[in-house]
C-alpha positions in Angstrom: 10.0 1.5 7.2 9.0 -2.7 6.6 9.6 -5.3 8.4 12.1 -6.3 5.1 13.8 -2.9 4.8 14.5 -2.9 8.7 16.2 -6.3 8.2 18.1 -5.0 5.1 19.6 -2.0 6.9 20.6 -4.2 9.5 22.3 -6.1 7.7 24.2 -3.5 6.0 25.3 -2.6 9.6 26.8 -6.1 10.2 28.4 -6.3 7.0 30.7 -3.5 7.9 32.3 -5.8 10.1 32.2 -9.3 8.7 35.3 -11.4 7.9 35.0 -11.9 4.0 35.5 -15.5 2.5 33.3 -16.9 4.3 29.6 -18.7 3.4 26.7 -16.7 3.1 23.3 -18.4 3.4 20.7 -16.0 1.5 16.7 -15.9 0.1 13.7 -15.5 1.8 11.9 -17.2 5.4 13.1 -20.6 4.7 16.5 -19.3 4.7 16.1 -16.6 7.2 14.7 -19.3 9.6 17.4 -21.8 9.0 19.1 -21.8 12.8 22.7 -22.2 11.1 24.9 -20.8 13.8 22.8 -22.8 16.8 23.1 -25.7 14.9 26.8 -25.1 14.4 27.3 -24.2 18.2 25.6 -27.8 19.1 27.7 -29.4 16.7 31.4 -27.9 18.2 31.7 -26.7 14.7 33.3 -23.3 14.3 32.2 -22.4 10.6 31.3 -19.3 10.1 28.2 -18.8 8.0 26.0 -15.5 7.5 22.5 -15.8 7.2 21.2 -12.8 5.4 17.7 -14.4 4.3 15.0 -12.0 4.7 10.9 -13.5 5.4 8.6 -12.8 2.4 11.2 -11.6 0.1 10.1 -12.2 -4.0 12.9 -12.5 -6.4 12.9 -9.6 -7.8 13.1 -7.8 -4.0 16.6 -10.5 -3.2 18.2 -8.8 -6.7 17.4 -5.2 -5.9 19.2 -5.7 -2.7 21.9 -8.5 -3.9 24.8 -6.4 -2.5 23.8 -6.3 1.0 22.6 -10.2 1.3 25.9 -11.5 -0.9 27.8 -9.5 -2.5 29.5 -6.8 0.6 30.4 -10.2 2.4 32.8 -11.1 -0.3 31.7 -14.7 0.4 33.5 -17.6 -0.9 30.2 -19.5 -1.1 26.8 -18.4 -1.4 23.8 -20.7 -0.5 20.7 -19.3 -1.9 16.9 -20.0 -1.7 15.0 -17.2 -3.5 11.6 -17.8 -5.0 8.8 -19.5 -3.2 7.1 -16.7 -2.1 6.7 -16.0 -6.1 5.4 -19.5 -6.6 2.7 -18.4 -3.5 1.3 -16.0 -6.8 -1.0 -17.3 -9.5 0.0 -13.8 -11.7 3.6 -14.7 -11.4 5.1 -17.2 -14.2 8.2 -19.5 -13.3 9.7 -18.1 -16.1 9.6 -14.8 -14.4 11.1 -15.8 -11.4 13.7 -17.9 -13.2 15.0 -14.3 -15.2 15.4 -12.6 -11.4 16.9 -15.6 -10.1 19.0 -15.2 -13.3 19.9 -12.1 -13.0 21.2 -12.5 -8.9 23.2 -15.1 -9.4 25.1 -13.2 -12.9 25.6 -10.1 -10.2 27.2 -12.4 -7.7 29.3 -13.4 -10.4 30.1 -10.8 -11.8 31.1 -9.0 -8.5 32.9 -12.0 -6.7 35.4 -13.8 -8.9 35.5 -17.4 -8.2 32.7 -17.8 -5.9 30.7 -21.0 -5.4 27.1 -20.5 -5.9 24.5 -23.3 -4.4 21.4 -23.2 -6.1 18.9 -25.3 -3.2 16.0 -27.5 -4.4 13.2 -25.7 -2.6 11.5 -27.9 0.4 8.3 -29.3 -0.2 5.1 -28.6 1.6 2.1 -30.5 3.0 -1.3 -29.4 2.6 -2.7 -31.9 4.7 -0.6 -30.3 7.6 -1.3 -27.2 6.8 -3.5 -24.5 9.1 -6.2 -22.9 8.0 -5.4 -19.6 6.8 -2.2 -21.1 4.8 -4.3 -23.8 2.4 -5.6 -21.2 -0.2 -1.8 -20.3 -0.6 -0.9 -23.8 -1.1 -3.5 -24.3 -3.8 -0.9 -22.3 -5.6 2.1 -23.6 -4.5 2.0 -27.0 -4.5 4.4 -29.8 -4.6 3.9 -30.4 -8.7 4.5 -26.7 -9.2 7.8 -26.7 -6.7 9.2 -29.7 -8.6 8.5 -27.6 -11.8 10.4 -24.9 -10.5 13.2 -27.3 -9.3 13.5 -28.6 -12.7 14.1 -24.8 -13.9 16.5 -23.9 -10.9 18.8 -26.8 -11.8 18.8 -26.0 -15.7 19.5 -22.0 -14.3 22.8 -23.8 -12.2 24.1 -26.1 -15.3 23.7 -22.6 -17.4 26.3 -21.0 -14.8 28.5 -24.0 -13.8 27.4 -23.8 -10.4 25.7 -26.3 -8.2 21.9 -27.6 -7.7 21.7 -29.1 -4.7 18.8 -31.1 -2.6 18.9 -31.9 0.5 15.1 -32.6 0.7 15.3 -36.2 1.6 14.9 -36.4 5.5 12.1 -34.1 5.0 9.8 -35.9 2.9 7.3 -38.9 3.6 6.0 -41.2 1.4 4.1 -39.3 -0.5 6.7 -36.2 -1.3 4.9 -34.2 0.6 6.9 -32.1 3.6 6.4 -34.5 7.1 3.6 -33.1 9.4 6.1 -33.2 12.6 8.8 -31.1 10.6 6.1 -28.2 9.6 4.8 -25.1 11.0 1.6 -24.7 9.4 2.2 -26.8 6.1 4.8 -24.4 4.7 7.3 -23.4 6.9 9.6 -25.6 8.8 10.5 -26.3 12.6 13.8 -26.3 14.2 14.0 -30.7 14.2 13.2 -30.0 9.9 16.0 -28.1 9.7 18.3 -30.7 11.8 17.4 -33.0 9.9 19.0 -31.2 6.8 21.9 -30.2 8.6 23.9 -32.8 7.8 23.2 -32.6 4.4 23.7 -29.0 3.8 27.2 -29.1 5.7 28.5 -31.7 3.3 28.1 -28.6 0.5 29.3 -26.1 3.0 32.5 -28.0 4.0 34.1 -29.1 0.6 
């Protein structure tokens, strides 16, 4: 069994006894690495949010398991980040990851009346910053293709009346690019990143 089917079958486990209504965070590493509930804990704040992101998921792999990662909660919001591990791939279009992204958010829809769907504005990277080994993938996925993608992700939310949202804007320097002190290795982001989104992303999460 993978890594990613391990995390799924956990997750099923949980779900048998979550409280539904609540938020869901869900997508791949950026959202599985997103420290909501210790960031909650240090903030006194007793939201309940489930993080049900799972590291190196594609979008087609987040719709093949949509019920376990949104749907079972029966969440009254869904926060999702699904797709830059597609935009790591030369062979895969936007367009392609725009119909599975497509397709999860219909099946949410379609199998939770009424819930609110946040579509996130995917965090920049730095290829300055980045380590070795992680360059040739940001050949692929840089910062002009991410903001392509963000322009499709927030025409896929006006097509479903539900929201686009960025919260991006303590993350980047000067130049767009994600800050060196907030990055792992040029991609993925450290625990002070995410603080500094936390505020931004609770704004969504509390109205």
């Amino acid at each position: 069994m993978t890594d990613k089917e391990m995390k799924v079958e956990r997750y099923g486990e949980e779900n048998k006894t979550v409280k539904t209504g609540q938020v869901v965070f869900t997508g791949s590493s950026l959202m599985e690495m997103f420290p909501i509930n210790k960031l909650l804990a240090e903030h006194g704040d007793e939201t309940i949010i489930y993080n049900r992101g799972v590291g190196g998921f594609l979008s087609n792999e987040l719709l093949a398991v949509i019920d376990v990662c949104a749907i079972d909660l029966k969440p009254s919001k869904v926060f999702i980040n699904i797709g830059t591990n597609d935009l790591s791939w030369d062979n895969i279009p936007i367009s392609e990851m725009i119909g599975n992204y497509d397709k999860i958010i219909s099946e949410i829809e379609k199998n939770v009346p009424d819930v609110k769907i946040y579509l996130m504005a995917y965090y920049p990277v730095n290829f300055e910053a980045a380590s070795e080994e992680m360059k040739e993938c940001l050949k692929i996925r840089t910062n002009d293709k991410i903001n392509r993608a963000n322009e499709e992700v927030k025409k896929l939310a006006d097509k479903h009346g539900q929201r686009y949202i960025d919260i991006n804007r303590n993350l980047k320097d000067e130049q767009g690019r994600l800050k060196s002190e907030y990055t792992i290795e040029g991609m993925h982001i450290n625990e002070d990143g995410y603080r500094a989104v936390y505020d931004d992303i609770m704004v969504y999460v509390s109205e």
